[in-house]
C-alpha positions in Angstrom: 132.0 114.1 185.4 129.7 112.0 187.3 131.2 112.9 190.7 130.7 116.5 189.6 127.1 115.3 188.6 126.7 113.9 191.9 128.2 117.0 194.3 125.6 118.9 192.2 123.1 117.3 193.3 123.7 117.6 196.7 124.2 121.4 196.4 121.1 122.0 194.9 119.4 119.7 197.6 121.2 121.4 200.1 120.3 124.4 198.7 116.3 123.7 198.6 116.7 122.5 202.5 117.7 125.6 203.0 115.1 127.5 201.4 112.3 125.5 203.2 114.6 126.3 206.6 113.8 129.9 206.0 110.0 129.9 205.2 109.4 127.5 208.3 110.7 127.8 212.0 111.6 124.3 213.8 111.2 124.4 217.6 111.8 121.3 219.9 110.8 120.7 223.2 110.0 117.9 225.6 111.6 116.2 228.9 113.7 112.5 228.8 113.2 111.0 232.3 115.0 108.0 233.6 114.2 106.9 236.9 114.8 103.9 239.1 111.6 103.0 241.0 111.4 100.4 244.1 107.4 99.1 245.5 105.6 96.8 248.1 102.1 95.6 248.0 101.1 98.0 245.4 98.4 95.1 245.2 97.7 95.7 249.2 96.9 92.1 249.7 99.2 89.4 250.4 102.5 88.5 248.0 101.1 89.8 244.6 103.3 92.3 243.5 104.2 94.4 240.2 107.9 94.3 239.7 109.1 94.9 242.7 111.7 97.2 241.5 112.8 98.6 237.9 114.5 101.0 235.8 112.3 102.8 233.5 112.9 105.1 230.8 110.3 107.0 228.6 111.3 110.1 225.8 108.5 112.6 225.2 109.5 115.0 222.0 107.9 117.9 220.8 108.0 119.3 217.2 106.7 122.7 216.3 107.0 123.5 212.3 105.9 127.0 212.3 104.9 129.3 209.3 104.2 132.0 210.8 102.5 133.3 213.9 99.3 132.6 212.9 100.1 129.2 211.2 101.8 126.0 213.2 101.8 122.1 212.6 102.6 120.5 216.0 104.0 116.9 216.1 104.2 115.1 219.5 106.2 111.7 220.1 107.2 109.0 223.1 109.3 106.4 223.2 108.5 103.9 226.0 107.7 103.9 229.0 109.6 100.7 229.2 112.1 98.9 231.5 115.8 98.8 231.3 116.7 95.2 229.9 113.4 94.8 228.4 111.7 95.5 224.7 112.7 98.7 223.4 115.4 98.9 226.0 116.3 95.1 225.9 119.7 94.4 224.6 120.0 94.4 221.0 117.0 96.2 220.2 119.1 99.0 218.8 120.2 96.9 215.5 118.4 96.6 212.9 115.4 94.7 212.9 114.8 91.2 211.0 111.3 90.5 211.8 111.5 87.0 209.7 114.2 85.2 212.2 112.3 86.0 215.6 110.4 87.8 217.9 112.9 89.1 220.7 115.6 91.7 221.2 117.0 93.2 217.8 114.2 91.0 215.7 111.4 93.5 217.1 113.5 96.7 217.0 111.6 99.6 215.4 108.3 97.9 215.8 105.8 100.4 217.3 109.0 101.7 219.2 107.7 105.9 218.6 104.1 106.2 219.6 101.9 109.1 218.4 101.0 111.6 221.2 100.0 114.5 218.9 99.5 115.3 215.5 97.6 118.9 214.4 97.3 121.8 212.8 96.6 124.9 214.5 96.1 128.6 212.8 94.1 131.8 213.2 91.5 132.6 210.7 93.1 135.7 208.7 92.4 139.2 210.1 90.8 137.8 213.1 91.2 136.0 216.9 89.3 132.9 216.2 91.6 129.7 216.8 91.6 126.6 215.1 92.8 123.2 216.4 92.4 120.3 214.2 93.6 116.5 214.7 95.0 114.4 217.1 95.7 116.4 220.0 95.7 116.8 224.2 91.6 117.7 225.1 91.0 118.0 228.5 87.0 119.9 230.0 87.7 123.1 232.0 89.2 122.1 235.6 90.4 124.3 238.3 92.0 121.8 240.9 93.3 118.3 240.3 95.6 119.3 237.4 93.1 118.2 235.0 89.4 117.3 233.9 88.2 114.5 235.9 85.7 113.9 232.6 87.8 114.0 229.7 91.5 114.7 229.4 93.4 112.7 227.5 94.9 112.3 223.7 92.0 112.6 221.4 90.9 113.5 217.3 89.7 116.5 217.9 88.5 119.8 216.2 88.3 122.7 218.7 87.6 126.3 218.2 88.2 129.5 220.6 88.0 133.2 220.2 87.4 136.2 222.3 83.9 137.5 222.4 84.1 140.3 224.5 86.8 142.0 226.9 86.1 139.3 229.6 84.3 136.7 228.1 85.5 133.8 225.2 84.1 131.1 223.9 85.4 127.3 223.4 83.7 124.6 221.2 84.3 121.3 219.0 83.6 118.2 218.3 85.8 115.0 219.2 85.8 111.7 218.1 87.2 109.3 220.9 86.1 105.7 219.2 85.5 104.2 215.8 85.9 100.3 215.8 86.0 100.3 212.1 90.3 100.6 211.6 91.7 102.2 208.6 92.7 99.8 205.9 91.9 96.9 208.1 90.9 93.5 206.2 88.3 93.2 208.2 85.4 95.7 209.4 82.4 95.5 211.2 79.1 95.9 209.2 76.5 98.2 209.8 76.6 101.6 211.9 77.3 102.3 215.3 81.0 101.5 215.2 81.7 105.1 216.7 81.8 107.5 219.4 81.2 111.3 219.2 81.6 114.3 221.5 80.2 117.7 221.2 81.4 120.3 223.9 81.5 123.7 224.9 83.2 125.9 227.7 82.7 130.0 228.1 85.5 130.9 230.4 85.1 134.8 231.9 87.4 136.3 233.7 87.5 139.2 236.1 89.4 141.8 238.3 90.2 138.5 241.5 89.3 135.2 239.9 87.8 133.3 237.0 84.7 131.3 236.2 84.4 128.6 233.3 81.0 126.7 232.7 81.0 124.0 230.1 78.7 120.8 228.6 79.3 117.9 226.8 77.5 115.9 224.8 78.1 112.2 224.1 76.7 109.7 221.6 78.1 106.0 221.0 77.1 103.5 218.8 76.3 100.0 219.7 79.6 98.4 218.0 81.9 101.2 219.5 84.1 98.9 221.3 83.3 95.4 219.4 80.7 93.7 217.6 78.9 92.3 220.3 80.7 94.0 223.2 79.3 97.7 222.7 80.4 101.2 224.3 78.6 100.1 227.8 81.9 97.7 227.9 84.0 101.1 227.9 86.1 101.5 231.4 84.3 105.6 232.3 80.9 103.9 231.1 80.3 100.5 232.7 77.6 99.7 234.6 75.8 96.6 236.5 72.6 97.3 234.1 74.5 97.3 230.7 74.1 94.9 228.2 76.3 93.8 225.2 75.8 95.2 221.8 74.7 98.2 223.2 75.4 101.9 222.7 74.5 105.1 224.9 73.7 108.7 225.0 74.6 111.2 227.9 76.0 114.9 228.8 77.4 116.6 231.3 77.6 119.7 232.9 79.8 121.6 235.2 81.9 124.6 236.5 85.6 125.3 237.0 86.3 128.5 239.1 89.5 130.2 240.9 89.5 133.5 242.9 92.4 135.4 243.7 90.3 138.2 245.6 91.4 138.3 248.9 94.9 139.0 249.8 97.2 135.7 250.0 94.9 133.4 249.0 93.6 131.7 246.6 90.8 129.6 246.2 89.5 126.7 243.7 86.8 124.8 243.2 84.9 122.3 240.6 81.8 120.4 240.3 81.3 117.8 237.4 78.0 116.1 237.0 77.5 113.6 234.0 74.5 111.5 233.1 74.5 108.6 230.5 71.3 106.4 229.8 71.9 103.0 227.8 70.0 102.1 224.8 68.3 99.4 226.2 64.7 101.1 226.3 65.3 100.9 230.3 64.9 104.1 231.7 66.8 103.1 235.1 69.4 101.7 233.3 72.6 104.2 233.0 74.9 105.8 235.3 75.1 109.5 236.4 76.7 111.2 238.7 79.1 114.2 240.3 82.1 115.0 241.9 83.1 118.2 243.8 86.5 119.3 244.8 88.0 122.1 246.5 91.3 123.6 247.7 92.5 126.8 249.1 96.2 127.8 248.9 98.1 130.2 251.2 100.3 132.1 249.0 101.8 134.8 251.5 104.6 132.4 252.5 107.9 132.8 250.5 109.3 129.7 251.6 106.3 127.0 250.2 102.7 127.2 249.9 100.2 125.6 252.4 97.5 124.0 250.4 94.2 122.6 252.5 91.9 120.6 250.1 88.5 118.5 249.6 87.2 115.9 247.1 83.7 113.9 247.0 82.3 111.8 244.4 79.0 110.0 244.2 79.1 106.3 244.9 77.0 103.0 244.2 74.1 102.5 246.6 74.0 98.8 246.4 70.4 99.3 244.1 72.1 98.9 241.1 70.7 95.0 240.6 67.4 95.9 241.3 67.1 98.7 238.4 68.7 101.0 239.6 71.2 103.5 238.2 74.6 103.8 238.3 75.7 106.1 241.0 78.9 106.8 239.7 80.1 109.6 237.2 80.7 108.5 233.4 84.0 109.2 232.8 85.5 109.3 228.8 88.4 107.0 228.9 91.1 107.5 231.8 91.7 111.3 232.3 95.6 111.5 232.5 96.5 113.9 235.5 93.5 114.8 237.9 94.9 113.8 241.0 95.0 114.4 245.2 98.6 113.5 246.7 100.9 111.4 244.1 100.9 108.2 245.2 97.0 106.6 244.9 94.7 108.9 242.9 95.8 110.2 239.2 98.7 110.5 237.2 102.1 109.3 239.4 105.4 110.5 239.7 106.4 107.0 238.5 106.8 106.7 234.7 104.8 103.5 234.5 102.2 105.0 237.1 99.9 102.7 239.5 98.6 99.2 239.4 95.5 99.6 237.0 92.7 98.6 239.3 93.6 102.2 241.3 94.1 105.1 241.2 92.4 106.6 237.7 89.0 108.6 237.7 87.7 105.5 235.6 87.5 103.5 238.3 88.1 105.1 241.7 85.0 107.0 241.9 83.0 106.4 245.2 84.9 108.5 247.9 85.2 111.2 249.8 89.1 112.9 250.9 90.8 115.6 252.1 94.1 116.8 253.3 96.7 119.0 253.6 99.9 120.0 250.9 102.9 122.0 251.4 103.9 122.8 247.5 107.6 123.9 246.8 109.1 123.8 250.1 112.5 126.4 249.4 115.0 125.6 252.2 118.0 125.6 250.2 118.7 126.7 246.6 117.9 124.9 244.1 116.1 122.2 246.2 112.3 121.9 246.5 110.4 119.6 248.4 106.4 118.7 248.1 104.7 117.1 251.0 101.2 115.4 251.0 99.2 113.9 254.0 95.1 112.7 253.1 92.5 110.4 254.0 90.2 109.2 252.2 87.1 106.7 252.3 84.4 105.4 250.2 80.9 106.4 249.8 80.3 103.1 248.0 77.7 100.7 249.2 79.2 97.6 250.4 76.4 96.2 249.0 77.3 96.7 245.6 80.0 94.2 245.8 77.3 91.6 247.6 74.7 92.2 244.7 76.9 91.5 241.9 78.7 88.8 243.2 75.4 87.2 244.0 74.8 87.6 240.9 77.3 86.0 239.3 79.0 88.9 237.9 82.7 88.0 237.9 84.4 91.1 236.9 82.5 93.0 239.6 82.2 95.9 237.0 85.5 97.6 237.5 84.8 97.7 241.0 88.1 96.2 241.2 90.4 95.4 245.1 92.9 98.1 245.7 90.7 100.7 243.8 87.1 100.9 244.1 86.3 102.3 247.6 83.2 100.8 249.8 82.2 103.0 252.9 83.6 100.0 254.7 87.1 101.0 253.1 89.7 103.6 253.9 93.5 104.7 253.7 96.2 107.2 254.6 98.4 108.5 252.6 101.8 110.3 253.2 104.4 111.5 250.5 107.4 113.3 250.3 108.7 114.3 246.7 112.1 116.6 246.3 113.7 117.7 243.3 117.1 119.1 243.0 118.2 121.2 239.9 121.3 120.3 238.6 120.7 123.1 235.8 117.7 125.0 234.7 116.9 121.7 232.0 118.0 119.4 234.3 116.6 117.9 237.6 117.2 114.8 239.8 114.1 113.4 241.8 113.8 111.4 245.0 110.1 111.0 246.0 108.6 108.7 248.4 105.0 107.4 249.4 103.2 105.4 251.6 99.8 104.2 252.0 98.0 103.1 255.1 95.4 100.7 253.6 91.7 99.3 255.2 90.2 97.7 252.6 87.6 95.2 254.6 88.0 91.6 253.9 85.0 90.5 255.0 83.3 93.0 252.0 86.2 92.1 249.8 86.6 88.2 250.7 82.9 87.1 249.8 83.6 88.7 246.6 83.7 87.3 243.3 87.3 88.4 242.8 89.8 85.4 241.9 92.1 86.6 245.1 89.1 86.9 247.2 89.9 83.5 249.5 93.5 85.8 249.8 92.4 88.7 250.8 89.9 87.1 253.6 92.6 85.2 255.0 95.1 88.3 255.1 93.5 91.1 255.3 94.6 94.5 253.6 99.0 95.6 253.0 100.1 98.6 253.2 102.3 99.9 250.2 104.9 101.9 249.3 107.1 103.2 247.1 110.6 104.5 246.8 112.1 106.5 243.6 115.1 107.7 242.1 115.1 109.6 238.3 116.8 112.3 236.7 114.9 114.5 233.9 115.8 116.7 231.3 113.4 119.4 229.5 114.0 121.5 226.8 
């Protein structure tokens, strides 16, 4: 009797599964890449390296519970990226987990091993068009080159509204919250207000017969604990200046336009300008940073066997006045936009799973240059192989100056104006990739890209710097770098 009352059990839990199986739809998707990776002087001065070479793994999973098709939840995971032989791929780290015997291998299995990409609801208000998005979810500003908003474009809590309002015309809006140092639940929080960051935005894309055009705005206000007590939002990375103070909070917007046209036959052209201003709370009116960058590219798209791609980029730099009261010449940035980029090896998001050293590379802390260069995209010599080739230079419209007056001044951290990243107009570099990928099947795809970059970085700017590896980098000069990698990736 108890076995039968048992199997019951199970059949009517079985049973109510199955119900909720047929008022909901479950869709997967995602790619699981593993790639081998192989680099030199990804520091470009001396001996410093970051691991030379690894195997790295990382497992993005999408879940789509869907009601109907006006009603979806949307839950986004990854696992990793880590190395082979290491953490959540260390040996062991598959067992289960005893926390109370160590810190290594199996005893640390399961502990922050899934990471939260996206959580939300999305829906349509009944009867109508007007979309809702609300929670954690991917926000990225209007952007027609660069694969992404150079301003914001990243995971954030967000609630985000769209609908058509007329044939040609629709409006976006929302409200996102990026910061808040007060945590959940903590023991501890910090007193007072100001623990927060808000951002209000709004994009009206319009489309017509040849192209499209999408202006936008943003609006940000942070709080004076946003990051810390003590260390306020001015200590951000995107908000940094030489004229912020601690404890301090901010208020800016920005303003730009995304546009593509398809007009004329085999071509098509794209363009952006960003401009952003942000003024500290300080009562200083010079104290802040503001300003723009402008990129465009034009693609030949006559050619069956890959597309030619010319392009430009320029971004406002520091003109050494900073010290004096000055403003900071450089954009703000929110956080560290994930994929604007120019080639794949220095700017934005990398092949490479672990991506670049953290001094390069990101909006966040690149801006001061100027590049340009030439892309053939999705060269199709033989069947089911593709090829991507990139060739740019590029050079800073920084002030070498800037590095002079803050390490004159004793500031040590040189404001994220970090070697190997932040560009002086006394600093320049070539770079040259080739990236193939060969489908296996339609899901499945192996990947052999290389890069390498022809580095100036001056060492008499760089060496009577304030940077710990300065005395380094005067004695040998600038490396070159490169980088070699093998992976294999599977969507679905």
């Amino acid at each position: 009797m108890k076995k039968m009352g048992v199997l019951g059990v199970v059949v009517i839990l079985l049973l109510a599964l199955s119900g909720m199986a047929n008022a909901v739809e479950l869709k997967a998707r995602g790619y699981w890449w593993m790639e081998a990776v192989s680099r030199s002087k990804w520091s470009f001065v001396g001996d410093q390296e970051v691991n030379n070479f690894s195997i790295e793994e990382k497992l993005r999973t999408q879940f789509q519970i869907i009601a109907n098709e006006n009603l979806r939840g949307v839950l986004d995971t990854q696992i990793g990226t880590n190395n082979w032989g290491n953490g959540l791929y260390g040996i062991g780290a598959g067992r289960t987990p005893n926390v109370t015997t160590g810190t290594s291998g199996a005893n640390i299995a399961g502990d922050s091993n899934i990471m939260l990409r996206q959580g939300y609801v999305e829906y349509l208000w009944p009867g109508t068009k007007m979309n809702f998005k609300v929670g954690f979810q991917t926000l990225t500003l209007p952007a027609a080159f660069g694969g992404g908003s150079a301003i914001m474009d990243d995971q954030v809590a967000a609630a985000v509204f769209s609908a058509p309002i007329g044939e040609n015309i629709a409006i976006l809006a929302g409200y996102a919250r990026p910061y808040d140092s007060n945590a959940y639940g903590a023991a501890t929080t910090l007193p007072g207000h100001g623990t927060s960051t808000d951002v209000l935005f709004a994009a009206l894309p319009v489309t017509f017969k040849g192209g499209n055009v999408t202006p936008f705005a943003a609006y940000v206000n942070s709080g004076y604990q946003t990051s810390s007590a003590g260390n306020g939002a001015t200590s951000l990375r995107g908000f940094t200046g030489p004229n912020a103070t601690t404890s301090e909070g901010l208020h800016g917007y920005w303003g730009g336009v995304a546009a593509t046209v398809t007009a004329l036959d085999n071509f098509k052209g794209m363009a952006d300008f960003n401009y952003g201003n942000v003024a500290y709370n300080n009562n200083n009116v010079s104290a802040g940073r503001r300003g723009f960058l402008f990129d465009a590219a034009i693609d030949y798209t006559a050619m069956s066997l890959m597309t030619p791609e010319l392009f430009f980029a320029y971004s406002s730099g520091e003109n050494g006045n900073s010290s004096k009261g000055g403003v900071s010449e450089r954009m703000p940035v929110v956080a560290t936009p994930q994929n604007w980029k120019i080639g794949s090896f220095f700017f934005g998001e990398r092949l490479e799973l672990a991506g670049f050293i953290p001094t390069a590379g990101y909006t966040s802390t690149t801006l001061g240059y100027w590049a340009a260069g030439i892309s053939l995209k999705d060269i199709a010599l033989v069947d089911k192989l593709k090829h991507d080739f990139n060739l740019l230079y590029a050079k800073g419209t920084n002030s070498k100056d800037y590095i002079k007056e803050l390490n004159n001044g004793g500031v040590s951290n040189v404001r994220n104006a970090n070697y190997g990243g932040f560009l002086t107009t006394k600093d320049s570099l070539w770079e040259v990739d080739f990236n193939s990928r060969y489908s296996i099947y339609d899901e499945l795809q192996v990947l052999l890209y290389l890069g390498y970059i022809k580095a100036d970085f001056d060492k008499s700017v760089w060496g009577a710097s304030s940077l710990t590896n300065a005395a380094q980098i005067q004695q040998t000069g600038s490396k070159d770098a490169y980088k070699i990698g093998l992976g294999i990736n599977y969507f679905f």
